[in-house]
C-alpha positions as CSV (number, residue, x, y, z in Angstrom):
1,X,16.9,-25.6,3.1
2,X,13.8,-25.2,0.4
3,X,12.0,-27.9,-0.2
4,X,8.5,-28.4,-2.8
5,X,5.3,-29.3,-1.0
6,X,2.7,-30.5,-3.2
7,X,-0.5,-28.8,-2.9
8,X,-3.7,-31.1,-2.2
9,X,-7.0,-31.0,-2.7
10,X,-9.6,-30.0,-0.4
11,X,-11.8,-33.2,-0.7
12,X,-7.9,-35.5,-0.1
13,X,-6.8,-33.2,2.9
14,X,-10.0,-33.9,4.6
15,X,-9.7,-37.3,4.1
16,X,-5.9,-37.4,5.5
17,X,-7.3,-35.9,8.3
18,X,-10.1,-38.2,8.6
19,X,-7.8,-41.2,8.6
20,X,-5.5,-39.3,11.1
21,X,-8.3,-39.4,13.7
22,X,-8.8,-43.1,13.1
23,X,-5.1,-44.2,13.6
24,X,-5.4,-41.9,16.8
25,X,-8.7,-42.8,18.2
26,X,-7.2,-46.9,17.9
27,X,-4.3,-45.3,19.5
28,X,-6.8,-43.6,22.0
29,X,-8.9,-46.5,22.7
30,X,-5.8,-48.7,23.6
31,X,-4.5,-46.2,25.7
32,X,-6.1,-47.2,28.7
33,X,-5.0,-50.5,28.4
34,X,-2.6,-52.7,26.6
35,X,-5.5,-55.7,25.3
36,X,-8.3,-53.5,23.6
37,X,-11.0,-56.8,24.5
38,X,-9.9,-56.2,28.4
39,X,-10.3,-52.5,28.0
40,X,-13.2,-53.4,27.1
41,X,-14.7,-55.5,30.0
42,X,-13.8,-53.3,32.1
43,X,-16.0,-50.8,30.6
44,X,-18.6,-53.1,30.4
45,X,-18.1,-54.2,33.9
46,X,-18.3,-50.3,35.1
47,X,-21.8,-49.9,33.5
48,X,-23.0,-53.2,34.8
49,X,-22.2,-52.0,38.2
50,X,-23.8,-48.8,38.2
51,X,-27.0,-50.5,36.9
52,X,-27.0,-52.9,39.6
53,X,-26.1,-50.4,42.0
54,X,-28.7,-48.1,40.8
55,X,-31.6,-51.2,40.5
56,X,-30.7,-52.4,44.3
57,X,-30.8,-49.0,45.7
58,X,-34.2,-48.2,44.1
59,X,-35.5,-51.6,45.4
60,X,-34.3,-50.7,48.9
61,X,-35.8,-46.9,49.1
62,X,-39.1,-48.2,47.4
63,X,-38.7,-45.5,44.6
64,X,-40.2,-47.4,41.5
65,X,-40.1,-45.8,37.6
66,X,-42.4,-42.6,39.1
67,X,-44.1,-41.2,35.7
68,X,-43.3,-44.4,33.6
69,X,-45.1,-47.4,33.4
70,X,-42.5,-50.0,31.4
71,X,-39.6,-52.2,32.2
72,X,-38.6,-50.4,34.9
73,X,-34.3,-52.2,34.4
74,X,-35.1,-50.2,31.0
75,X,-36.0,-47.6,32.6
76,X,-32.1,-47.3,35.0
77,X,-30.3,-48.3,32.0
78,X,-31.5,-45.4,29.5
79,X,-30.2,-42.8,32.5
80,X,-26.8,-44.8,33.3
81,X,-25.9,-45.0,29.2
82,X,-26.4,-41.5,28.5
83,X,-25.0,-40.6,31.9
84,X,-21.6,-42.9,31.5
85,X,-21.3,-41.1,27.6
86,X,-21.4,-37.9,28.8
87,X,-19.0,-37.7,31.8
88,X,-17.2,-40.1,29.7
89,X,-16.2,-37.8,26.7
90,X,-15.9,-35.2,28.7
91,X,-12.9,-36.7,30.8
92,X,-11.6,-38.2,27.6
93,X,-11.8,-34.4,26.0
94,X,-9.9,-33.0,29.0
95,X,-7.3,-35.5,29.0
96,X,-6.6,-35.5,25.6
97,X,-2.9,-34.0,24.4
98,X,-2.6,-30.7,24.4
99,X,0.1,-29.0,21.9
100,X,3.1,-29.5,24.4
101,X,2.7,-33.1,23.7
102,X,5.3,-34.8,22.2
103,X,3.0,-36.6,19.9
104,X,2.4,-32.5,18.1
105,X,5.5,-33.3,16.6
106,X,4.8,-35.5,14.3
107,X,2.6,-33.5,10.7
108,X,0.1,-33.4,10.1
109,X,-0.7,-34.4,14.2
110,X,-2.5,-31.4,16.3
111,X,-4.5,-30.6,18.8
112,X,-8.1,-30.9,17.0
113,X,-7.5,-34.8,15.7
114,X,-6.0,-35.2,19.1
115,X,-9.3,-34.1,21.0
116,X,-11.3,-35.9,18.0
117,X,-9.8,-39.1,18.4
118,X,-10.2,-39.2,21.8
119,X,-13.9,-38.1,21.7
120,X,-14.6,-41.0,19.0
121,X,-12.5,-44.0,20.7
122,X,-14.7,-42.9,24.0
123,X,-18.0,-43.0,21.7
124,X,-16.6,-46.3,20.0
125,X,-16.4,-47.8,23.5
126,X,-19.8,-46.8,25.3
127,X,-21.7,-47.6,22.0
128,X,-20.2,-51.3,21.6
129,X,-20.8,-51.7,26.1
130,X,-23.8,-50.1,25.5
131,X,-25.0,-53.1,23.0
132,X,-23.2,-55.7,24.9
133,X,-24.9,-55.2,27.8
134,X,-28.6,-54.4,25.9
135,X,-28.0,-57.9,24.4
136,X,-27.3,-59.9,27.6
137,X,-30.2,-58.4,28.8
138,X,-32.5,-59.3,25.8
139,X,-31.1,-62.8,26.0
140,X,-30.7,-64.0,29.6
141,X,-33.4,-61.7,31.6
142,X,-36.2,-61.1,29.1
143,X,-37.1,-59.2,25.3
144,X,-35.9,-55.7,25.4
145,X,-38.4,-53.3,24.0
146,X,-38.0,-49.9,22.8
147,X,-40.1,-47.4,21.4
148,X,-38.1,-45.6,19.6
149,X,-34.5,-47.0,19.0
150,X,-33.0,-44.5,16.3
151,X,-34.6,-41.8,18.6
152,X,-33.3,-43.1,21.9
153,X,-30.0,-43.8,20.0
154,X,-29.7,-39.8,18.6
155,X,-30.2,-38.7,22.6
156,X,-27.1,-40.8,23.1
157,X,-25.4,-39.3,20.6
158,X,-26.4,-35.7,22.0
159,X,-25.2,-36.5,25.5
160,X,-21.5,-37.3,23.8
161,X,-21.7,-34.0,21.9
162,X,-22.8,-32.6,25.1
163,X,-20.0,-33.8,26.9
164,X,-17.4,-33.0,24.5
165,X,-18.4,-29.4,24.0
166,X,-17.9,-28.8,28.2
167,X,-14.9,-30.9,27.8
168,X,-13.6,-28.2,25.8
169,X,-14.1,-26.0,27.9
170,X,-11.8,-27.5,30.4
171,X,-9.8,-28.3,27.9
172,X,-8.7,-24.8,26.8
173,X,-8.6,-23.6,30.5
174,X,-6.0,-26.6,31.5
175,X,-3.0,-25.0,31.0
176,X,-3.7,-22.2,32.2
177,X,-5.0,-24.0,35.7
178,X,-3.6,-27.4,35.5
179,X,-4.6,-28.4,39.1
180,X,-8.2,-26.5,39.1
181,X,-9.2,-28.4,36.1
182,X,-8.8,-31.9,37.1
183,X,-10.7,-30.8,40.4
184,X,-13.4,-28.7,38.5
185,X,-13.8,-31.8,35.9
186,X,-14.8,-34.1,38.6
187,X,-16.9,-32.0,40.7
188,X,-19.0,-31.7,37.4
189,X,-19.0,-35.5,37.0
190,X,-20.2,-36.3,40.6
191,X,-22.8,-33.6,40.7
192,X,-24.5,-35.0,37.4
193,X,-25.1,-38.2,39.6
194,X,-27.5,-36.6,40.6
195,X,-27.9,-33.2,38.5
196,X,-28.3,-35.7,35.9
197,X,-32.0,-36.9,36.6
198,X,-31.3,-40.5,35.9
199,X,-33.2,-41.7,39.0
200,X,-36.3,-39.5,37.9
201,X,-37.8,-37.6,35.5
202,X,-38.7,-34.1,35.2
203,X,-42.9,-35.0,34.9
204,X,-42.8,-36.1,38.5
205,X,-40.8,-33.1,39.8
206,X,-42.8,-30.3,41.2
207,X,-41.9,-27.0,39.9
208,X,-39.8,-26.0,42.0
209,X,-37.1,-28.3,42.0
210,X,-37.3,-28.3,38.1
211,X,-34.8,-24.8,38.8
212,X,-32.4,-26.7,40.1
213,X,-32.2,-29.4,37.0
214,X,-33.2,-27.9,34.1
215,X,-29.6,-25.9,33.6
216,X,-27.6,-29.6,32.6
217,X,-28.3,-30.5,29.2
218,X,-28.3,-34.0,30.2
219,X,-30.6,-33.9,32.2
220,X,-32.6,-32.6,28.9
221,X,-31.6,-36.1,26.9
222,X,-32.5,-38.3,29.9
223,X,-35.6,-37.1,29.8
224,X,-35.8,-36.9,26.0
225,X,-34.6,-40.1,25.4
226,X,-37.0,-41.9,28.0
227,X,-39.6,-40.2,26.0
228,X,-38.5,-42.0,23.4
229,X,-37.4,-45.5,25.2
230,X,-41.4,-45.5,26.6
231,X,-44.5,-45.6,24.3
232,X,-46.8,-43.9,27.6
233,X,-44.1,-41.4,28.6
234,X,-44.3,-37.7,27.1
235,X,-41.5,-35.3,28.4
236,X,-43.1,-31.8,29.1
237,X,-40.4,-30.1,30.7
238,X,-37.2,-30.6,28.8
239,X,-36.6,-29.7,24.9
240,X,-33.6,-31.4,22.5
241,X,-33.6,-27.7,21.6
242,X,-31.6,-26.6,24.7
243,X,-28.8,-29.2,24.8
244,X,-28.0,-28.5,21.1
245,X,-27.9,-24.7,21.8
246,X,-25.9,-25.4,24.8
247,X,-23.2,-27.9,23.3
248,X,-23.0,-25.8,20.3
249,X,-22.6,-22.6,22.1
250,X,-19.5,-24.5,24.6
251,X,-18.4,-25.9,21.7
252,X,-17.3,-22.6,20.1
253,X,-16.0,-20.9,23.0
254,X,-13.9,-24.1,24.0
255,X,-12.4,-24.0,20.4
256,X,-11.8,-20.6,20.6
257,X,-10.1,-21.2,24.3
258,X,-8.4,-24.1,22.9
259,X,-7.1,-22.1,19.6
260,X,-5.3,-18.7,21.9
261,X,-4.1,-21.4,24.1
262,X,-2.4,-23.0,21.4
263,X,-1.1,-19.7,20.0
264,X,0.6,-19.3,23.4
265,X,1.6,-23.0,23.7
266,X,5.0,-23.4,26.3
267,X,7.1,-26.2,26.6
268,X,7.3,-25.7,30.5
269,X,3.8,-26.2,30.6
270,X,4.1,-29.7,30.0
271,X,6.6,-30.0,33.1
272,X,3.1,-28.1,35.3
273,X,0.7,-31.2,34.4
């Protein structure tokens, strides 16, 4: 049976599409649990924990802010934010619904608002711990100081990229391998514990373990973003350069992944998740 479609413009499709990803990022965000405020805390709780974890265990070892002279609490919570954004948007990316969901059902819904809403709800989240916690902190232990906010605050923003563009990656290579992925995904999330450089900077490194960081993007931002956090700390090793390049360069192949995937799209994949 015919029926008329009426043509939009450009300027209202995008903003259907825009509103799409809102109603799904909310859908997203509440996902994980039923009360958004206790999805929430928990978040917040998670980040509190790795900072305290983090602060203890550099008490215990002796290991102080090598290369930095600041707040050193500052100094652990610049490379657990950035950290917890990154391997966060990343898992969000890869679990995000692929076009065998039942959701790709329902026009205009597809794969690319799905991945975007999940990247934004995650983004949504770690921004609003993020400030939570950065306020507790100014209020109950002593006055935050930063160098550079907007600065420090674009590195965050590069580490999410960062982690949505090798989150597409997996993404598109899912189907394909639905029970390498999940494995592969959190291999890369544990290695960037410590492949990550948040408990140093790349100053204090001596050349030769530089090799063995300078390949992870975030481990660029860290850096680039305590350069920014610190008014005595200058990063010389790392570049903002090479995690754009990077991202941009995943991004593309994991959309192009992601688009012959789709092409090829079976319902009995879903049954293989």
């Amino acid at each position: 049976m015919l029926s008329n479609r009426r043509r939009q413009s450009s300027l209202i499709t995008g903003f259907t599409i825009l509103e799409l990803i809102f109603h799904a990022a909310v859908r997203s965000i509440r996902k994980s649990h039923g009360n958004a405020i206790i999805g929430l805390m928990i978040n917040i709780a998670q980040t509190l924990v790795l900072v305290a974890v983090f602060y203890l265990m550099f008490l215990i070892i002796g290991m102080g802010a090598r290369g930095i002279r600041g707040d050193f609490l500052l100094y652990v919570m610049t490379g657990i934010f950035l950290f917890m954004c990154h391997v966060k948007a990343m898992s969000a990316v890869v679990q995000s619904e692929g076009p065998t969901s039942p959701m790709m059902k329902h026009a205009p819904m597809n794969t690319i608002v799905s991945i975007g809403a999940a990247a934004l709800g995650e983004l949504y989240i770690q921004i609003l711990s993020m400030l939570v916690v950065l306020f507790l902190y100014h209020a109950i232990w002593q006055p935050l100081e930063v160098y550079d906010p907007l600065g420090a605050l674009l590195m965050l923003l590069l580490s999410w990229f960062s982690g949505v563009a090798i989150g597409m990656i997996f993404l598109a290579l899912k189907p394909w391998a639905p029970a390498l992925v999940p494995l592969l995904s959190q291999i890369y999330m544990r290695a960037n514990m410590v492949a990550s450089g948040k408990m140093f900077v790349a100053n204090a490194l001596p050349g030769f373990m530089l090799v063995y960081f300078d390949w992870n993007p975030l481990f660029h931002t860290i850096d680039q973003a305590r350069g920014f956090a610190f008014l005595n700390y200058t990063p010389h090793y790392t570049s903002i350069v090479y995690p754009v390049v990077i991202s941009l360069a995943a991004l593309v192949l994991g959309l192009m992944g992601e688009f012959y995937t789709r092409k090829r799209a079976s319902i009995s994949w879903g049954a293989r998740h």
